[in-house]
C-alpha positions as CSV (number, residue, x, y, z in Angstrom):
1,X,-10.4,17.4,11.4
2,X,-7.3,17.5,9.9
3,X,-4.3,15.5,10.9
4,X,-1.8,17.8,12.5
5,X,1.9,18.0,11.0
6,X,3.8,15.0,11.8
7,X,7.1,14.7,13.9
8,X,9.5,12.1,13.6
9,X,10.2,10.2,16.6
10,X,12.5,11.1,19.2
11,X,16.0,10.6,18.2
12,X,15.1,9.4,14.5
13,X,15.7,11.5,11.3
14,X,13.4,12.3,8.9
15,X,15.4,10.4,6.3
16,X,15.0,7.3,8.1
17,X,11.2,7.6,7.5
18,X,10.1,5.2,4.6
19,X,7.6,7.8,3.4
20,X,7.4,11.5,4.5
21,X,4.5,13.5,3.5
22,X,4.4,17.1,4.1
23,X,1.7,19.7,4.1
24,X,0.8,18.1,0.5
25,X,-2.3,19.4,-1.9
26,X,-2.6,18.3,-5.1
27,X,-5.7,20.5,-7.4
28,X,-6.9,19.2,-10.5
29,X,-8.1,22.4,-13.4
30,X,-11.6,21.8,-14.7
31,X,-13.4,23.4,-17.1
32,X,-13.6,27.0,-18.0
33,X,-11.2,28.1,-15.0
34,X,-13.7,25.8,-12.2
35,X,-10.9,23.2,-10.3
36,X,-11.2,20.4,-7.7
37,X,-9.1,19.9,-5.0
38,X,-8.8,16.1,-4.2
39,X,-6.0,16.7,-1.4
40,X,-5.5,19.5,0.8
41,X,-2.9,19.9,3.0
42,X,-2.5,16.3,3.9
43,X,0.6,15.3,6.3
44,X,1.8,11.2,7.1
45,X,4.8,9.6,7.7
46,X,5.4,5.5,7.0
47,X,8.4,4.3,9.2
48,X,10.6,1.3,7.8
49,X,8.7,-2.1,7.9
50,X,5.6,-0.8,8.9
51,X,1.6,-1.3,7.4
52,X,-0.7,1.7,6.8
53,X,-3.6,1.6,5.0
54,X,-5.6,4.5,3.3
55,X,-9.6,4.3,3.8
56,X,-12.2,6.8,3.0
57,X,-14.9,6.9,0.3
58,X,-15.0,6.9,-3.0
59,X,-13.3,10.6,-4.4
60,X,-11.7,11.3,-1.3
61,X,-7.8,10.9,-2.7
62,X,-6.7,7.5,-1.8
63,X,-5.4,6.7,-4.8
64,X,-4.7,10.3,-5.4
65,X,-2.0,10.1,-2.8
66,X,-0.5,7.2,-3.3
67,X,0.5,8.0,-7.6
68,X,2.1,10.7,-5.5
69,X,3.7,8.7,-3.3
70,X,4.8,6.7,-6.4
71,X,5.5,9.9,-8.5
72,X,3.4,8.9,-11.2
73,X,1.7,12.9,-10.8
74,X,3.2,15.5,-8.9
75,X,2.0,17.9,-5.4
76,X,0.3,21.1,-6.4
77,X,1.7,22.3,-3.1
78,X,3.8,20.4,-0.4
79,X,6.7,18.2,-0.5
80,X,6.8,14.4,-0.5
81,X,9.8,12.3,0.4
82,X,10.7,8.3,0.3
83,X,13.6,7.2,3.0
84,X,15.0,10.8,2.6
85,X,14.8,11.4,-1.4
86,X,12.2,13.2,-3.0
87,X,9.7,10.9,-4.7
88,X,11.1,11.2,-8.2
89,X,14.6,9.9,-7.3
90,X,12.9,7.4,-4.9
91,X,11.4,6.2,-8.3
92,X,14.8,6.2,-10.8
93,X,16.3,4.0,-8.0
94,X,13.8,1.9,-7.5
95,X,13.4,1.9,-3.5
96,X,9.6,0.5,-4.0
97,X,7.2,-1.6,-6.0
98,X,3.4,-1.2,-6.9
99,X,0.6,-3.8,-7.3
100,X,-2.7,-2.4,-8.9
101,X,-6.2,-3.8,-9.0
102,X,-5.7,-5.3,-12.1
103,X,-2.8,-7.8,-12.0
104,X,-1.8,-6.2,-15.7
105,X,0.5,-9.0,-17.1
106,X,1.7,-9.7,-20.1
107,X,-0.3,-12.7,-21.7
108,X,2.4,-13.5,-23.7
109,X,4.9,-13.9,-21.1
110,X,4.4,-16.8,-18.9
111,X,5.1,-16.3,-15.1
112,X,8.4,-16.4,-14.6
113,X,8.6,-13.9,-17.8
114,X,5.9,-11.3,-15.8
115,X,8.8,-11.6,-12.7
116,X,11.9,-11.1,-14.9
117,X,10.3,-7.7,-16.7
118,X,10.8,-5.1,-14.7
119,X,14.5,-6.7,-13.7
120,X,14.9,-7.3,-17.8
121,X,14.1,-3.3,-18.2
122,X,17.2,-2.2,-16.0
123,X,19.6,-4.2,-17.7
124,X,19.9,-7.4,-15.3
125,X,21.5,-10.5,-17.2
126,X,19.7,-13.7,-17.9
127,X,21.0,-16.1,-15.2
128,X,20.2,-13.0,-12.3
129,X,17.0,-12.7,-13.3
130,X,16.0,-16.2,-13.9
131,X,17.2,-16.7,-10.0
132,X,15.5,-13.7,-8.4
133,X,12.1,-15.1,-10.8
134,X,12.6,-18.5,-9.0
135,X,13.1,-17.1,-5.1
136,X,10.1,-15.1,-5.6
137,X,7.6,-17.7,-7.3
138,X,8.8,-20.3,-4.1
139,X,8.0,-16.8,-1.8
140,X,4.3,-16.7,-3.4
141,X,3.8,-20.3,-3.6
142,X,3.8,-20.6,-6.8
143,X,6.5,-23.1,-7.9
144,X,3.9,-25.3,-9.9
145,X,3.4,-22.8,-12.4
146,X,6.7,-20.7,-12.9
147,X,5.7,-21.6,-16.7
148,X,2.2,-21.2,-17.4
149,X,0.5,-18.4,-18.9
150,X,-1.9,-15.5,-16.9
151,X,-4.7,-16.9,-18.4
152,X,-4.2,-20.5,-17.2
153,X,-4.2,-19.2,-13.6
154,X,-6.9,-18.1,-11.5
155,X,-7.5,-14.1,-10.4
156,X,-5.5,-14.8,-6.9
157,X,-2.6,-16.4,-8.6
158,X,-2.6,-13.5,-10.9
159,X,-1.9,-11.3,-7.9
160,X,0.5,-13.0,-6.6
161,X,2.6,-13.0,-9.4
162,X,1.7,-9.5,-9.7
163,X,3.1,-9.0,-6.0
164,X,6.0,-11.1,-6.7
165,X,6.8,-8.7,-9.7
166,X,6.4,-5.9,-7.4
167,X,9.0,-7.1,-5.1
168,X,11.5,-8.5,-8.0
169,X,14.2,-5.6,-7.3
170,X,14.1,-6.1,-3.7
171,X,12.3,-2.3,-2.7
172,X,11.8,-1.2,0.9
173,X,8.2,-0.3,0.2
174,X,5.0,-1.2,-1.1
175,X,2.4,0.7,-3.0
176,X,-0.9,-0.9,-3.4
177,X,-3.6,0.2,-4.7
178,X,-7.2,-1.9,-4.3
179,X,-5.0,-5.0,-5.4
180,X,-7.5,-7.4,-3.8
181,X,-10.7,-5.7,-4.9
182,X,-11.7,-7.7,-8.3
183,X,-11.3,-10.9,-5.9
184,X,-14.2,-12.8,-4.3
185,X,-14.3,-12.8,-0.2
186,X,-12.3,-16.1,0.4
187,X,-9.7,-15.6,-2.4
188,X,-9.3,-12.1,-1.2
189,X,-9.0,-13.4,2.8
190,X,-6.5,-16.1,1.3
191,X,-4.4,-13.2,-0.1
192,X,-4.1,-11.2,2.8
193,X,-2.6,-13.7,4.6
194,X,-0.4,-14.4,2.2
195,X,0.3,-10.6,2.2
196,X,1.3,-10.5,5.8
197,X,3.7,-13.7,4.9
198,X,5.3,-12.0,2.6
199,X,5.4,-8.5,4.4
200,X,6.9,-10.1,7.8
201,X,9.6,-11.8,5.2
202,X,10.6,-9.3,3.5
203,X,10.4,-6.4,6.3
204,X,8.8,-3.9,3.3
205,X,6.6,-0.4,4.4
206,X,3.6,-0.9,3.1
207,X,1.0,1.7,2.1
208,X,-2.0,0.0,1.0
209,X,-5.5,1.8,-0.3
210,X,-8.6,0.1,0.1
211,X,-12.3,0.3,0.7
212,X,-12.5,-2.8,3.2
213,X,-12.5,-1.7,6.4
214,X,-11.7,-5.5,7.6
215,X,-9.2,-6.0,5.1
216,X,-7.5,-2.8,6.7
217,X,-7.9,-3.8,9.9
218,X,-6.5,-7.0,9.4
219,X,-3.6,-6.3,7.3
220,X,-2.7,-2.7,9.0
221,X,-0.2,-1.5,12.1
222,X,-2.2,2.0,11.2
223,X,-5.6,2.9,9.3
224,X,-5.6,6.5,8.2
225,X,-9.3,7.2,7.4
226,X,-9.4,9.6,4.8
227,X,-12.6,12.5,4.7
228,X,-14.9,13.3,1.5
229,X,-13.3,15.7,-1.4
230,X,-11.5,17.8,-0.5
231,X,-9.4,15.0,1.0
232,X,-8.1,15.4,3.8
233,X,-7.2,13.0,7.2
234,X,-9.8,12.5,9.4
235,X,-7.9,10.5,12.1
236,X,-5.5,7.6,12.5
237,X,-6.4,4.8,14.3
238,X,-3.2,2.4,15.4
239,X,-4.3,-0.8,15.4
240,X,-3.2,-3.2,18.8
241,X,-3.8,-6.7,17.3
242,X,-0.1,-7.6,17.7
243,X,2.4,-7.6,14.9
244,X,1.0,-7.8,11.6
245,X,3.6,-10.8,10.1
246,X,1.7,-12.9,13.2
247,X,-1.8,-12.2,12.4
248,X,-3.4,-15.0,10.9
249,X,-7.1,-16.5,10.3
250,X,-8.1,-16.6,13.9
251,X,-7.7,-13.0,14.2
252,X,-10.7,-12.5,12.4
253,X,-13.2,-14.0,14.9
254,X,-11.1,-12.6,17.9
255,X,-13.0,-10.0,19.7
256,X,-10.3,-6.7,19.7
257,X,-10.6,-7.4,15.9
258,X,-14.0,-6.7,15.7
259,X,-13.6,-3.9,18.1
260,X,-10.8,-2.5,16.2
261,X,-13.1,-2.6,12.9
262,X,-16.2,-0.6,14.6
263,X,-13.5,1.9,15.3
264,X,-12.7,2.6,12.3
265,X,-16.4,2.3,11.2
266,X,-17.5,5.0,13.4
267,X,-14.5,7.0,12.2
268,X,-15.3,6.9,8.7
269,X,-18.8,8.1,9.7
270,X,-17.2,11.2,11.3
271,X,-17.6,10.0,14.3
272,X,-15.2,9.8,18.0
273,X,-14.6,5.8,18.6
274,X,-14.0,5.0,22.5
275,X,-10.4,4.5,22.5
276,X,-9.6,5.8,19.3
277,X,-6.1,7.1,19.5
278,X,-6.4,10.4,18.2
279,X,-5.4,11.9,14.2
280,X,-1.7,10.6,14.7
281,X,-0.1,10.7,11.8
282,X,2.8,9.5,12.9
């Protein structure tokens, strides 16, 4: 079932909404007139500061809906909007940041150099950029190796210097697509909690994709679970494991975590969870 239209909260405006998506479909054109439709109709709405992650499986628009998020492809129908601007203007002023998969830095650039880029591109000088680099290299814990190279670090320093460039113009949001997914289990579980660190410091939205149900759970004020092509929500479950900059390694063998995570399970299986909160999407 799909999510019904969204609402902004009592007394708040829609422009106050990190993201705002409305009644959004997005159809690919095949071959010889044939066309797949990877969204349809989909509705959600990110307030400031919070955590939402995107589950479903494979082809059902995750990923889809987030390059639309980040304008990086356009809505074949609906209207998408970040804290009040439509996405495109969102994206010349740089409200958010993105972290893919693959940590994609430059191998010539050492780590410092990977943070300074995307500040470099829009003109900041030198002695700016060189401070922002440092703050966020102490933020990811990386202070050791502000001048090594990508390939003298591990995969999960890669990441975080690839979340540290993400947040090296300051944005009020967070795109995210799989970044943990190339990592092993205790590298990945080492960079979620570093995640939520930096999340509760820096008081960014978040909308994270994923295909870990735990990671989700963990990481997430809301899991959206997303239904097979054509994509479209299935239901939202809000998770109640406190706020997400307190969660830490304990919360993993608490018992609500693992009840939260069966939840979600049973909704990604199409099923009703006992004390599932309903297709919210706000």
């Amino acid at each position: 079932m799909s999510a019904p239209e969204p609402t902004p909260l009592p007394g708040r405006r829609a422009a106050s909404l990190a993201v705002d998506v409305r009644g959004v479909s997005r159809v690919f054109a095949g071959r010889k007139g044939a066309s797949v439709t990877a969204l349809d109709s989909v509705s959600l709405t990110v307030a400031p500061g919070e955590f939402v992650s995107l589950i479903g499986p494979s082809g059902c628009g995750k990923s889809t809906l987030l390059r639309l998020i980040a304008d990086l492809d356009t809505p074949t129908t609906g209207e998408i909007r970040v804290f009040g601007k439509p996405a495109r203007q969102a994206r010349i002023d740089q409200d958010y940041g993105i972290a893919f998969q693959q940590a994609g830095l430059l191998p010539w650039r050492t780590v410092s150099g990977n943070i300074e880029l995307p500040l470099e591109l829009h003109g900041a000088d030198r002695a700016a950029r060189r401070t922002r680099a440092a703050e966020l290299i102490e933020l990811v814990g990386l202070s050791e190796f502000a001048g090594h190279y990508p390939d003298q670090l591990s995969g999960g320093m890669q990441q975080r210097v690839a979340i540290a460039r993400s947040l090296a113009e300051s944005p009020s949001l967070l795109l995210m697509d799989e970044p943990f997914g190339a990592l092993d289990e205790m590298t990945r579980e080492r960079m979620q909690n570093e995640l939520v660190r930096i999340c509760a410091e820096t008081s960014a939205a978040v909308v994270f994709v994923t295909h870990s149900i735990p990671e989700a759970v963990f990481l997430s004020n809301r899991v959206v679970v997303l239904e097979p092509r054509p994509g479209r929500i299935r239901d939202v479950l809000r998770v109640g494991l406190g706020e997400t900059g307190e969660r830490g390694e304990t919360l993993r063998e608490d018992e609500e975590f693992f009840h939260a995570v069966s939840q979600v399970r049973e909704l990604l299986h199409g099923e009703a969870p006992a004390g599932a909160r309903g297709a919210e999407a706000r």
